[in-house]
N, C-alpha and C positions, 0 to 999 in steps of 0.2 A: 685088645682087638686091633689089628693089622686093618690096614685099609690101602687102596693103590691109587683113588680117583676123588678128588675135595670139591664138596661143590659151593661156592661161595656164597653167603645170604646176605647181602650188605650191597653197597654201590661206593662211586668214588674213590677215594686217596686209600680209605682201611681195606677197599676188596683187591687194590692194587699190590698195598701191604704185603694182605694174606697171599695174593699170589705169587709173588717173589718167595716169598719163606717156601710156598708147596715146592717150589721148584726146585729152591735148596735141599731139600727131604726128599728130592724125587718121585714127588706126586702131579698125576697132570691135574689141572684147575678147571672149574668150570664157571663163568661167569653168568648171572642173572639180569633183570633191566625188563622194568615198567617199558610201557609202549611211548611215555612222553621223553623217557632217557636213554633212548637207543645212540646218541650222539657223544655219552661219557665214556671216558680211554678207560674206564676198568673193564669193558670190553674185549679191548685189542688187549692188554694186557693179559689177560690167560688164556690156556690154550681154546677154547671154545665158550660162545654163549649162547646161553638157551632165552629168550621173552617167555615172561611170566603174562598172563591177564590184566588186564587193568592199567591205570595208571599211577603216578605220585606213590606218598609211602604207602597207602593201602595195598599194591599191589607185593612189596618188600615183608609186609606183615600176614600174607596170604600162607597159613601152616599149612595146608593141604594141597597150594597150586606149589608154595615153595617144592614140600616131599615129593610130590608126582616130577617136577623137573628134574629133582636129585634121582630121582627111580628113572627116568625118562633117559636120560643122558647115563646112565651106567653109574653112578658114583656111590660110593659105600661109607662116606663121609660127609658133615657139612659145619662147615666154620660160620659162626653167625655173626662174628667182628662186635660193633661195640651197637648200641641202639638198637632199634625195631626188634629183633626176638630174640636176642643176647642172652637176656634173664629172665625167659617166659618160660618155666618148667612145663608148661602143659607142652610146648613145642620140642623140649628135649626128650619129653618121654615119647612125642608121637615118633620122632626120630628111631630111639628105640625098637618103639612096636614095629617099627617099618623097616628096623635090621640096620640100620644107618647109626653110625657113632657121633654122635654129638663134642665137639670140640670144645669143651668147657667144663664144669662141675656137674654133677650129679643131680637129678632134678627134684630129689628132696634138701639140698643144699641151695640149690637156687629159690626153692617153695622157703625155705627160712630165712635168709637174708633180701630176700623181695619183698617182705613185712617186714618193714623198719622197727612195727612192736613186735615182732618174733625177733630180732635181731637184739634188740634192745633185752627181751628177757634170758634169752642166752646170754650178753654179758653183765648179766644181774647174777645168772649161773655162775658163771667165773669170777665174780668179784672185779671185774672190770669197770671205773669208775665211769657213772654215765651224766647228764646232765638233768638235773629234777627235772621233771614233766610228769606226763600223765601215760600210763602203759595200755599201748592199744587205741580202739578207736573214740574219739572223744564228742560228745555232745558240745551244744552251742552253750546250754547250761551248766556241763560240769566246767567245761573251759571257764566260763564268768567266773565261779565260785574256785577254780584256783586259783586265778588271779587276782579276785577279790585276798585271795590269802597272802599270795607273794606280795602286796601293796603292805598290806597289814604290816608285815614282815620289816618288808624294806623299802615302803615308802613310794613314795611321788615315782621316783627313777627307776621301779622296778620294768622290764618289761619281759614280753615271751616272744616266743617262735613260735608260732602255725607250721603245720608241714604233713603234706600229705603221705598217709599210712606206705601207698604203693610206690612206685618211679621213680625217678629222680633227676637230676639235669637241672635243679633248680624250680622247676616248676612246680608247684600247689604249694608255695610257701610264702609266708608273711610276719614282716617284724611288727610288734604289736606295744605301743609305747604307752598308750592310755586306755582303759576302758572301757568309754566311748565309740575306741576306733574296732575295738572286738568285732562286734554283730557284721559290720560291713567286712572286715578283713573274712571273718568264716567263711561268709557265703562266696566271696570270691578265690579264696584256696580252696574250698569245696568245687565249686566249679570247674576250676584249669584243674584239679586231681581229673576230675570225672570226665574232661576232655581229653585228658593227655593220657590217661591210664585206665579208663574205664571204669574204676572205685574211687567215690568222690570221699572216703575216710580221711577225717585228720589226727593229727595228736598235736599235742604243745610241746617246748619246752620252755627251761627259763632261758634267755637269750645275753649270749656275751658280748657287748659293747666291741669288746678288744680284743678282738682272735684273731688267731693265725689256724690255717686250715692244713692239717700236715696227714700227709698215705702212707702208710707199709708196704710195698709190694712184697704177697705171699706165692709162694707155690707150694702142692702140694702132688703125691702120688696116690692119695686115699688111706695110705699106712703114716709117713713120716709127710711132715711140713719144715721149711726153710725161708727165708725175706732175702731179700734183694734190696735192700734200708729200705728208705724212706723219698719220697718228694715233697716239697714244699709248693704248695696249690692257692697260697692265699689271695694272689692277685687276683680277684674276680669283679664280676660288673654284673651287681644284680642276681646275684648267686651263681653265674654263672661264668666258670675259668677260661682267664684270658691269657695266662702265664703260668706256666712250673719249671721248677726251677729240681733237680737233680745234685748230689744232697741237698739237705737246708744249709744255708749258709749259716746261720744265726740258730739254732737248735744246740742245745747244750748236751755233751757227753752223755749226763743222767738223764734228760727225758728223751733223749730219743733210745736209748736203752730201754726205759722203761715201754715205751711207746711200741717198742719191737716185740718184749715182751709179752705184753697183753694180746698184741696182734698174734702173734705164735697160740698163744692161751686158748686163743676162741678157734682157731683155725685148727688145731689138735683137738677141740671138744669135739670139731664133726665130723672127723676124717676127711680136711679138705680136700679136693680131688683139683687138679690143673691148677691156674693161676687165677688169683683174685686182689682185689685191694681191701685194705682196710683201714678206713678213715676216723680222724680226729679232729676235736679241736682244744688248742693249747689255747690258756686264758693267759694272755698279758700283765693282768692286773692285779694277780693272784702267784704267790709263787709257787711252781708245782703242781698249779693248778690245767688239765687236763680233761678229756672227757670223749669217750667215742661214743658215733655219730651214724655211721651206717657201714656195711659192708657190700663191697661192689664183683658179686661176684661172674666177671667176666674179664674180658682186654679194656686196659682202659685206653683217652685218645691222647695218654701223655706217656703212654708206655717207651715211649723214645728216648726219652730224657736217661732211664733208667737201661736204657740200651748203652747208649753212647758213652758210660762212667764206668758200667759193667763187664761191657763187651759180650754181652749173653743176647742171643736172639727169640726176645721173647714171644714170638709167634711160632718160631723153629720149635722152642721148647714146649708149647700147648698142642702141636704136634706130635710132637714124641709122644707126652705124656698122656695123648687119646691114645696113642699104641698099647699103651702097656709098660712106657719106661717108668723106671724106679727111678727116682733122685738120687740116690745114690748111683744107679748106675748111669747117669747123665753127672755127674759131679758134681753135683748140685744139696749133696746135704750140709746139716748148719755147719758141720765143721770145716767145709771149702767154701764156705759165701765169700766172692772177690771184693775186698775194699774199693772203694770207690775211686777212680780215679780222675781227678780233679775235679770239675764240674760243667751241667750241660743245661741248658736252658729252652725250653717251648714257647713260641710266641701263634698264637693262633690266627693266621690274618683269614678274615672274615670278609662276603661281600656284604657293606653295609655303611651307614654315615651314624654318625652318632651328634649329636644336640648338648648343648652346654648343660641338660640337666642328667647327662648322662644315658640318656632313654636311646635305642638304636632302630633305625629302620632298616628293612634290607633294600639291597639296592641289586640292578642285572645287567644287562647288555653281554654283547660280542667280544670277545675278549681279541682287541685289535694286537694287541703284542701281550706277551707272556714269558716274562724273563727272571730266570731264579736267580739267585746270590753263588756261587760256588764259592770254594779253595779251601784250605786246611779248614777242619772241624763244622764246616758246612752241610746239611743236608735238609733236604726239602721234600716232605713227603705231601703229593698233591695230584689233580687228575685232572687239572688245569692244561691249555693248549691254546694258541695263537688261532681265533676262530671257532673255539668253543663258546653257544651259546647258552648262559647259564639258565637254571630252571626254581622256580620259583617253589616248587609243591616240594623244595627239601631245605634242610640245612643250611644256611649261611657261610658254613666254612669251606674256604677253595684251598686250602695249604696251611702245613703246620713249616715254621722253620725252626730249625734245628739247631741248636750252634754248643760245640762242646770245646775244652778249653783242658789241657792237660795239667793246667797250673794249679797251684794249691791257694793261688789268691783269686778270690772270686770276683774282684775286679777286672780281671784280664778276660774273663769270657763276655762279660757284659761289653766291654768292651770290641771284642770281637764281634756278637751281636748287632751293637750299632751300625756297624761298619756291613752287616749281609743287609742289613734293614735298608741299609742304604741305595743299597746295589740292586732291590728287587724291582723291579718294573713289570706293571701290569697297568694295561691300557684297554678302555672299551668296558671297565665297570668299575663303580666307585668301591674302595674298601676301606678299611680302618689303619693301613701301614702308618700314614701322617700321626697318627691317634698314639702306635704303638713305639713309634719312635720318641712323639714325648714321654711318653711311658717310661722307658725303660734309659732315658737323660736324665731323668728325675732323680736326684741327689740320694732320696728316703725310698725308692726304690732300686738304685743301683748299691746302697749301702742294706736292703734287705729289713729296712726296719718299719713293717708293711703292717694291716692290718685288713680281715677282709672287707669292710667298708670304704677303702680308699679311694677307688675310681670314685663310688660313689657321692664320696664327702667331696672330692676334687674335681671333679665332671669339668666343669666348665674352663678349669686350666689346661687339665690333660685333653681337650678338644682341640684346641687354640689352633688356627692355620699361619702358616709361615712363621713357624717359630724356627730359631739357629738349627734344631733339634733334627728339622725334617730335609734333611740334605738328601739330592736325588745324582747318585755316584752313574749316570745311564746320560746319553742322548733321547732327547724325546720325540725328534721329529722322524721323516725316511718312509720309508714305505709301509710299513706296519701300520703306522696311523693311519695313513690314508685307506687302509682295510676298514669302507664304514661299517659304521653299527648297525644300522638301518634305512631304509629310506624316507624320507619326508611324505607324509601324505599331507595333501591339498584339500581344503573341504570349498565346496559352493562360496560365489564372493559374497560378502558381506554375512559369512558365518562366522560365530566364533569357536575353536577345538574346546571340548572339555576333554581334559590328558588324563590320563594314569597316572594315579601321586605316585607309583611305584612298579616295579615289575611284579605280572601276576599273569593270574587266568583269568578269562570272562568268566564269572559263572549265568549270568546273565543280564540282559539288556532289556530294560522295564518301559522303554520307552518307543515310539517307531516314527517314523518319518510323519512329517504335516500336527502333532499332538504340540499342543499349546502348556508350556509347561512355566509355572511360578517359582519364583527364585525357590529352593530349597526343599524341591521336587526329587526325589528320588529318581534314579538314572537306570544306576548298573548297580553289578553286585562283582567286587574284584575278588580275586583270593591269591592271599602271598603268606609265605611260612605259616602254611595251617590257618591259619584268621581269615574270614571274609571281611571285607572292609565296603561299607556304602558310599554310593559315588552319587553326590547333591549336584544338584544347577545352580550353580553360584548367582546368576541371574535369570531373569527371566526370559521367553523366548518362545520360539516357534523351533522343532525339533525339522532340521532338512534337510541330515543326511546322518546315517549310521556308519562310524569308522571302522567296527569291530564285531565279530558275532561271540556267540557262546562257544566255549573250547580254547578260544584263542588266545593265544599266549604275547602281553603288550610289553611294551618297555617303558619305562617311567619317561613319562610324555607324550608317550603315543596317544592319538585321539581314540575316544572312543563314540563320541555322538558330535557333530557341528550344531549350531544352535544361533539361527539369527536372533539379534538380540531385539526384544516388542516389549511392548505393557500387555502383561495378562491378566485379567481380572481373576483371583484364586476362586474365589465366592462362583466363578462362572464355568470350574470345570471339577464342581462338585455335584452331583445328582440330586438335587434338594430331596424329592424321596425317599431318598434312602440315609439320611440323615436322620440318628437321632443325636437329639441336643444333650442329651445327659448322657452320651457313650465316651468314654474317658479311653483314648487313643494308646496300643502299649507303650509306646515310644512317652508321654504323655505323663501315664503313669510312674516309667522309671526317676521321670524328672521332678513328680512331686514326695516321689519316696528318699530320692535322693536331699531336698530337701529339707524333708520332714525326719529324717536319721539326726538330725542337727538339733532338732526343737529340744527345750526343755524337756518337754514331754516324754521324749524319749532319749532321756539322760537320766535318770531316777537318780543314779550312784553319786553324778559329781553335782547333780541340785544337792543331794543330804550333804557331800563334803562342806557344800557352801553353808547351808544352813548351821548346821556344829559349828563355824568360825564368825556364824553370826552376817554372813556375806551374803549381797545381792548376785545374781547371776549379772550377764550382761542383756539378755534379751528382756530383764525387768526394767535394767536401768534406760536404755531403748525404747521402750514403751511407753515411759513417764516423760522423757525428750522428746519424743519425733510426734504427732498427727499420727492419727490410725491409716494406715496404707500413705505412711508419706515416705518410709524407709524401705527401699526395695533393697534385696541383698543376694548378692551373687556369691558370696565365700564357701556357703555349703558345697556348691558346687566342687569346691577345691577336695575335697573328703574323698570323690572317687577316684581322683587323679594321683593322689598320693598313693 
């Protein structure tokens, strides 16, 4: 199918992407944008934009405001880049019905690798080696009773993966070491599944200690498939990648053979159509030991890496190949794949801070300067601008850097690397650069000998500020700075601001001028990356002035309520009436669920362990020590944080 007119469904750096490649291919583009992102350059970037309804991602995931703007604006194409409706087959078929070609795979190829247990029994099909788990969607009870077996099996140290049946991005998923820890990890991978994807299904697996996380990049024409190698994806933070690296540097001849392989194997089962990735993970601690994990079938946001070593443009090429090109006649079958040349590395700078135990908050503001890295092997793909203010209801990532290295020693790019890392300047919101620069100084990371738990395991070193690591190659001061972020506001004398721990949106303000409110009074209600967050009165007070309404969009700081500070009697702004004494508060509730998950009681499995060895628990031995209510204990608590 020919097409003349692409209409983009995505925002930011990838819709920027896409429109560069259309223009290479001689298509005009047409840009999209919620009503709170009319402000992002993937706008001005192609030839025209249409406003969709709505605001934030709901209005990006809108299948019917999307198709009517693609019908609206002429277009007979639509690129959906990578997230929101990438791999929603319902939204490729409606494309379809609606005469429009869809720039990705086939919507019954996307319906089977969008079940991770559909995906999973296909390479059970192929003989493709997977990792034990359970196939399909798993109960809270059958999960117990495998793991009750893998313990059997292999003892104290066995543990699993939770992971949600649908989406992926790292979200509905949980490392699961005793249990104990089971019942609570389910309900909360059930949960972010059913947030993030709308099917709250999980599966297990058995879980590797020591992996390294390694892709295929596939393409296909629906007749013949060909790879483009491999990337190495290990470095991540909480399942989620902060680095890839273009080839692996440390991948051995035989498994990545093998690896390519299997990835061809399952890719020729379906007649793949465009490009797709196909993921693993290599076990460390096993030799040979391997296992594929899921299939991504769309663009992925590391696809540069495998540009830069390739020299193949692979947006150009998902193009073509919605046309109607054949890989061969694009010269792209197995028998032309270009060897790699040297190596290229992705480094994801994010707006956000991160905390010694590795956990990340986002972070926003004005971006008073905005300065990329150039020169040999540099490139920075971003929708970032001196004066753009960032928005909270999306992503965290403002730029990927790029840096490729024609050498055959993969010291020389990391090297190079350092050196753009250095040179990047961005002013007016905090990000994770300091973070990535120890990162990638790091001896076991610049030598490749990585594992995906790393950040994790190391949080609080690879945090560190002013370390040698974090050289800033820029002037900092000049006029740029002095472009403010915002302005100060003023509340009544003798008020004190409660701030916004973060940048977000009101969703609402619970409280109003002259109301007598006791320390740990509910306020507001913020929302930042999807999460609504409660905003407390730290102390008590008299409420005398509102900083903020509903809609509106704060900066971490900014006030949202002033509050002279009084003695308030709580008892005095309760309606006695309408109290009843035995009504058990939700908020209340969660806090004695949470820790009554801890009681003996509700440990059956590791009371009998103890029992068989002849062993007291420790809440027995507690109870024959302390006075009845003499031991108050806050540890349980620790159970939902982890």
């Amino acid at each position: 199918m020919t097409f003349g007119k692409l209409l983009i469904a995505n925002r930011g750096e990838i819709a920027i992407r896409i429109a560069r490649a259309a223009s290479e291919v001689g298509l005009q583009s047409v840009a999209v944008y919620s009503d709170d992102d009319a402000r992002s350059l993937h706008l001005r970037m192609a030839d025209e934009a249409v406003a969709l309804k709505g605001s934030g991602a709901a209005a990006y995931l809108d299948m019917d405001g999307i198709i009517a703007a693609a019908k609206g604006a002429g277009c007979d194409a639509i690129h959906p880049g990578y997230g929101f409706l990438s791999e929603n087959a319902a939204f490729a078929a409606k494309c379809a019905d609606a005469g429009l070609a869809f720039v990705g795979p086939r919507p019954e190829v996307l319906d089977r690798f969008g079940d991770k247990a559909s995906a999973r029994a296909l390479a059970a099909e192929c003989d493709v080696p997977l990792l034990e788990g359970t196939s399909g969607a798993t109960s809270l009870e059958e999960a117990r009773d495998w793991f009750k077996k893998l313990v059997a099996r292999e003892g104290d140290g066995a543990a699993i993966m939770l992971k949600a049946v649908a989406g992926g991005g790292g979200r509905g998923m949980r490392a699961v070491r005793a249990l104990e820890e089971l019942d609570d990890a389910y309900a909360r991978c059930q949960s972010e599944a059913k947030a993030a994807f709308g099917i709250g299904d999980v599966y297990l697996e058995r879980f590797i200690p020591n992996a390294r996380h390694i892709e295929v990049q596939i393409l296909g024409d629906g007749t013949e498939v060909t790879h483009l190698w491999e990337r190495e994806c290990t470095i991540q933070r909480r399942h989620q990648k902060l680095m890839e690296i273009a080839p692996s540097p440390s991948l051995s001849p035989d498994m990545r053979e093998r690896l390519i392989e299997d990835a061809l194997t399952l890719a020729r089962r379906i007649g793949y159509d465009n490009i797709g990735t196909f993921e693993f993970l290599v076990d460390a601690d096993r030799e040979g030991g391997y296992a594929f994990i899921e299939a991504n079938a769309r663009l992925q946001v590391e696809h540069t890496v495998t540009e830069e070593v390739t020299g193949i443009d692979l947006v150009e090429t998902q193009l073509r190949l919605a046309q109607g090109a054949s890989l061969d006649g694009l010269g792209l079958d197995v028998g032309e794949v270009p060897l790699p040349r040297g190596y290229a590395i992705q480094l994801r700078v994010n707006m956000e801070t991160m905390d010694a135990s590795g956990a990340a908050k986002p972070a926003g503001g004005t971006l008073s300067a905005f300065e990329p890295p150039s020169g040999p092997g540099v490139r920075v793909d971003t929708f970032g601008y001196a004066g753009y203010t960032t928005n909270p209801n999306f992503d965290s990532l403002l730029a990927k850097l790029i840096v490729h290295h024609a050498s055959p020693d993969y010291a020389e790019v990391v090297a190079r690397t350092r050196r753009a890392l250095a040179e990047f300047r961005i002013e007016g919101c905090a990000t994770n650069i300091g973070f990535l620069q120890n990162l990638i100084a790091d001896d076991e990371v610049a030598a490749n000998n990585v594992y995906t738990r790393l950040i994790d395991d190391r949080a609080a070193e690879l945090t560190a500020d002013g370390t040698p690591a974090q050289a800033k190659r820029y002037f900092t001061d000049g006029a740029a700075t002095a472009t403010a972020a915002h302005v100060k506001v003023e509340g009544p004398a003798g008020t004190v601001p409660v701030g916004a721990p973060m940048q977000g949106k009101v969703i609402s303000i619970d409280v109003k001028p002259g109301d007598e409110v006791p320390a740990g009074t509910q306020l507001a209600v913020l929302e930042a990356m999807k999460m609504e967050h409660l905003i407390h009165a730290a102390e008590s007070g008299v409420v005398r002035e509102l900083g903020a309404e509903p809609g509106q969009v704060l900066f971490e700081g900014d006030p949202l309520i002033f509050i002279e500070p009084a003695s308030v009697d709580a008892a005095s702004q309760a309606d006695e009436a309408d109290i009843d004494p035995d009504h058990i508060r939700p908020d209340l509730a969660e806090v004695i669920e949470r820790h009554a998950i801890g009681l003996d009681e509700r440990r059956p499995e590791a009371v009998e362990r103890r029992r068989k060895r002849n062993q007291r628990t420790a809440r027995e031995n507690i109870a024959d020590l302390c006075d009845e209510d003499g031991f108050i204990e806050y540890g349980s608590l620790i159970l939902a944080a982890q």
